[in-house]
C-alpha positions as CSV (number, residue, x, y, z in Angstrom):
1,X,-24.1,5.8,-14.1
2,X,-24.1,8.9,-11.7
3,X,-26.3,12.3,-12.5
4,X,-23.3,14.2,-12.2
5,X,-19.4,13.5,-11.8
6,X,-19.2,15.4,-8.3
7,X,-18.9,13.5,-5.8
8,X,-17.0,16.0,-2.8
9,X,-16.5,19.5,-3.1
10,X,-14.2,21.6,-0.4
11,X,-14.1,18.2,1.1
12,X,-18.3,17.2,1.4
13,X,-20.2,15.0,-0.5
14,X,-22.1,17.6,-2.6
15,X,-25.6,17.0,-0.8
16,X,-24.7,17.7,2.5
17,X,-25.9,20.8,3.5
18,X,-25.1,20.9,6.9
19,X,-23.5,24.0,8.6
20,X,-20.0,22.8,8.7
21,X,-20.2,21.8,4.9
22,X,-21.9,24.9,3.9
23,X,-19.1,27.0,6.3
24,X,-16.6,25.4,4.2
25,X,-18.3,25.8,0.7
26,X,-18.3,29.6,1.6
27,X,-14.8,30.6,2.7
28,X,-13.4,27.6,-0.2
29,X,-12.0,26.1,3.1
30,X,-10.0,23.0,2.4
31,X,-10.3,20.5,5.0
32,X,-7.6,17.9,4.3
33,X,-4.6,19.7,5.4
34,X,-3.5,22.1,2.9
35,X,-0.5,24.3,3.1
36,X,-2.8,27.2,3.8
37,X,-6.6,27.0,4.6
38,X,-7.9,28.0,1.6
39,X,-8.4,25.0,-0.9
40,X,-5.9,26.3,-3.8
41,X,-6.2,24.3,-6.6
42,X,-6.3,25.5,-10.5
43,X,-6.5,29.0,-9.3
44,X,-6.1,30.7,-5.8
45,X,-8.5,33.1,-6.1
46,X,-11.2,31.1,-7.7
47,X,-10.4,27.6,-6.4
48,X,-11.3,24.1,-8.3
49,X,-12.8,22.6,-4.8
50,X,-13.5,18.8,-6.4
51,X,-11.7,16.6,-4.0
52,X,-13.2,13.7,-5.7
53,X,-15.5,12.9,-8.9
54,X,-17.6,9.6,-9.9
55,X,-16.5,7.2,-12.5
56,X,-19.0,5.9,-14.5
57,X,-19.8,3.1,-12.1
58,X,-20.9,5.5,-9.8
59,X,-17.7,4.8,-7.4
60,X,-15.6,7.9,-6.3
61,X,-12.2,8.4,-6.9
62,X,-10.3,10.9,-5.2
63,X,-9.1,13.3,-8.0
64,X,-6.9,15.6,-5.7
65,X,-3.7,14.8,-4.1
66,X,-4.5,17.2,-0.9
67,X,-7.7,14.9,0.0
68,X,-5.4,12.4,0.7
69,X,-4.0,14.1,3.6
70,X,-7.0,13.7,6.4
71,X,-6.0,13.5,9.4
72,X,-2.8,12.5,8.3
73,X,-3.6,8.7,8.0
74,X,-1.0,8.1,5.1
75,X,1.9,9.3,7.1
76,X,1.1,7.4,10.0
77,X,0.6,4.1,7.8
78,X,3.4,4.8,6.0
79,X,5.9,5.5,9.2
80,X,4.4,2.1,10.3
81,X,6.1,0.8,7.0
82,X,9.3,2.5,7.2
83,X,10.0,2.4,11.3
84,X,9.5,0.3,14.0
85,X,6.8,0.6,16.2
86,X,8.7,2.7,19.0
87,X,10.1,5.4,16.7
88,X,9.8,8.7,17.0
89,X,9.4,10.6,13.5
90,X,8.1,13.7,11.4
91,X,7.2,14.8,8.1
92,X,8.1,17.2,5.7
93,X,5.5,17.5,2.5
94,X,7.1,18.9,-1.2
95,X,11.3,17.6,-0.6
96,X,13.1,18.6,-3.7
97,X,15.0,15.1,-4.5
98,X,18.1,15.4,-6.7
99,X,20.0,12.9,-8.7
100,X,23.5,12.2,-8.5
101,X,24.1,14.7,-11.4
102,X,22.8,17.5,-8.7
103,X,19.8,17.3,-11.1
104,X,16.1,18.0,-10.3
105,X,14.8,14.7,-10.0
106,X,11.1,16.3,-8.8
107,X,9.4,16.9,-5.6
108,X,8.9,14.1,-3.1
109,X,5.2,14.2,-2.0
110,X,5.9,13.6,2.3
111,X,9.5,12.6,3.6
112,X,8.9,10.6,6.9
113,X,12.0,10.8,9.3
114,X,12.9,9.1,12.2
115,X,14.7,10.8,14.9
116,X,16.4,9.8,18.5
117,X,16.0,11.2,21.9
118,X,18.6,14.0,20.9
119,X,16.9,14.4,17.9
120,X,19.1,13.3,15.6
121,X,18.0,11.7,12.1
122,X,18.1,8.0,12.4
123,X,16.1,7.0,8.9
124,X,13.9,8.2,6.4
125,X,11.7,7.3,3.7
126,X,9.6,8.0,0.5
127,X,5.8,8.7,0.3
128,X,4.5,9.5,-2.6
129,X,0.7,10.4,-3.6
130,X,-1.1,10.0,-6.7
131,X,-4.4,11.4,-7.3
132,X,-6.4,10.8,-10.4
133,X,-6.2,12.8,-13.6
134,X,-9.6,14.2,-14.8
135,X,-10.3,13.8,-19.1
136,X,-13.0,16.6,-19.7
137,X,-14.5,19.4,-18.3
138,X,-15.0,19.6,-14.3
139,X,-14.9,23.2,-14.0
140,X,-18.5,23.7,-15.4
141,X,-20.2,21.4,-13.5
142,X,-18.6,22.9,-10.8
143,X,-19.7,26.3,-11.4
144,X,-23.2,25.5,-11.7
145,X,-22.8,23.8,-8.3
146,X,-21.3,26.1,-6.8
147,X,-24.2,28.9,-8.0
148,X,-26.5,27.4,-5.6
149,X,-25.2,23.8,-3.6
150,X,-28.6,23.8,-1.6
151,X,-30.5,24.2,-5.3
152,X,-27.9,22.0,-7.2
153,X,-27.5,19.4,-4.4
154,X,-29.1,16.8,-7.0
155,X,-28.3,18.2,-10.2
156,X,-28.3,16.5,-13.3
157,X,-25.1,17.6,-15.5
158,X,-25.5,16.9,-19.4
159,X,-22.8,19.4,-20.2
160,X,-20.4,18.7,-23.6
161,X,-17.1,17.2,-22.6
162,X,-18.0,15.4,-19.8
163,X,-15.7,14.4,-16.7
164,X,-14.6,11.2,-16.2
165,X,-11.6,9.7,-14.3
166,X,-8.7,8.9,-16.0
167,X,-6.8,5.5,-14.6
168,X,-4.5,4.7,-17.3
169,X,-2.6,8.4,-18.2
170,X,-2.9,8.5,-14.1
171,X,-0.6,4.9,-14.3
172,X,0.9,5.0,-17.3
173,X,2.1,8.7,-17.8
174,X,2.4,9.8,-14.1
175,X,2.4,7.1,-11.3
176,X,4.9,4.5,-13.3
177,X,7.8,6.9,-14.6
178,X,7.5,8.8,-10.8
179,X,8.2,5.4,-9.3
180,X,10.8,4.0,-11.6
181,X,13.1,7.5,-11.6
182,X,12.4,8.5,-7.8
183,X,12.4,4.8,-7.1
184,X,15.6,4.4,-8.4
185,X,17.1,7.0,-6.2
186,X,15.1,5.6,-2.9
187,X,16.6,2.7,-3.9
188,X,20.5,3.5,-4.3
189,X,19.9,4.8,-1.3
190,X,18.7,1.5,0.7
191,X,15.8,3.5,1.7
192,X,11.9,2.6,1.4
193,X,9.2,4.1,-0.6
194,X,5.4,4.1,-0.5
195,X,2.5,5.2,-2.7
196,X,-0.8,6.4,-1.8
197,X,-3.8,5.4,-3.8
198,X,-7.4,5.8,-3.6
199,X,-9.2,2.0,-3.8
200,X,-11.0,2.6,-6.8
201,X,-7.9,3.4,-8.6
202,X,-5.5,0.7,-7.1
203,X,-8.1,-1.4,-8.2
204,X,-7.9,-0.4,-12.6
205,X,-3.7,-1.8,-12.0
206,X,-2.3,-5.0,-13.3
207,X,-2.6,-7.5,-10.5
208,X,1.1,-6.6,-8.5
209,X,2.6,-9.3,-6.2
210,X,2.4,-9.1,-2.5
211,X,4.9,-9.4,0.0
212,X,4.6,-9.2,3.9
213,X,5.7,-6.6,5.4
214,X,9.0,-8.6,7.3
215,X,9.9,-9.5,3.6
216,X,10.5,-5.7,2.7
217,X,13.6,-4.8,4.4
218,X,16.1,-3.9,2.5
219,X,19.5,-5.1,3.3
């Protein structure tokens, strides 16, 4: 069982207190890619910078959706999924996907394309990222972190209401109905979709049946 639930904050394991880390801690620097540098979750101006908590294990699991954007490792798996091996492609992050009522059908987290020499789109293809949801209060533990990181690097938190990771409203009530209603588009389409996880969660689903890679084509 863990001290504290914080296990990164603005993207460093909360007892590093090396330049870099504290350089980010100050200026609530995100380091994972954001759509601005700032970290901007809960609140622009006063940032929830928790990239990643413990669960009670003591394993972390990454808790927001930016962190899984370092040096944009999920695209290039992902584009290794969708396209073969000499394809030239791009991504575009937040695609509003419709349905065939013109409807909202929600955001798509990254849209991988493929283009040609001309660059002209050739294919494209679904990633979609899912963090996990937080039961409890991190924003306390936070705070007192965040009042003094080189004092608080090994704090113990005993606050009321406290954070733990929460695998089965992150499957159930999020991750499940995204897939089967996006999904179902992607797959009207004949086009491919992908999900990143962190470990730790992947590892709290049903046991799922695996397939090589050559047996996912769709024809």
């Amino acid at each position: 069982m863990p001290t504290n639930p914080l296990a990164e904050v603005f993207g460093f394991p909360i007892d590093n207190q090396s330049n870099e880390a504290k350089r980010y801690r100050k200026g609530r620097i995100c380091p994972f890619n954001n759509k601005v540098p700032n970290c901007t979750k809960d609140k622009a101006l006063d940032p929830l910078g928790v990239c990643s908590i413990f669960n009670d294990d003591g394993v972390a699991t990454i808790t927001c959706p930016i962190r899984f954007r370092e040096n944009w490792i999920i695209a290039e798996d992902a584009a290794a999924f969708f396209f073969s091996n000499d394809t030239s492609w791009t991504s575009l992050t937040e695609v509003r996907l419709k349905d065939g009522t013109g409807q909202s059908a929600g955001n798509i987290d990254v849209v991988l394309v493929s283009y040609d020499e001309h660059g002209r789109l050739i294919d494209f293809g679904s990633l979609e990222v899912q963090a996990v949801y937080i039961s409890g209060n991190v924003r306390n533990p936070f705070a007192q972190y965040m009042g003094n990181p080189d004092g608080q690097s090994k704090m113990v938190w005993n606050g009321p209401n406290y954070p733990r990771a929460d695998y089965l409203s992150s499957s159930r009530k999020r991750l499940a109905p995204q897939m089967l209603y996006k999904g179902g588009v992607f797959n009207e389409w004949r086009k491919k979709q992908a999900v990143a996880l962190h470990k730790s969660f992947y590892a709290t689903l049903p046991e799922l049946p695996e397939v090589s890679p050559e047996k996912t084509a769709l024809s």
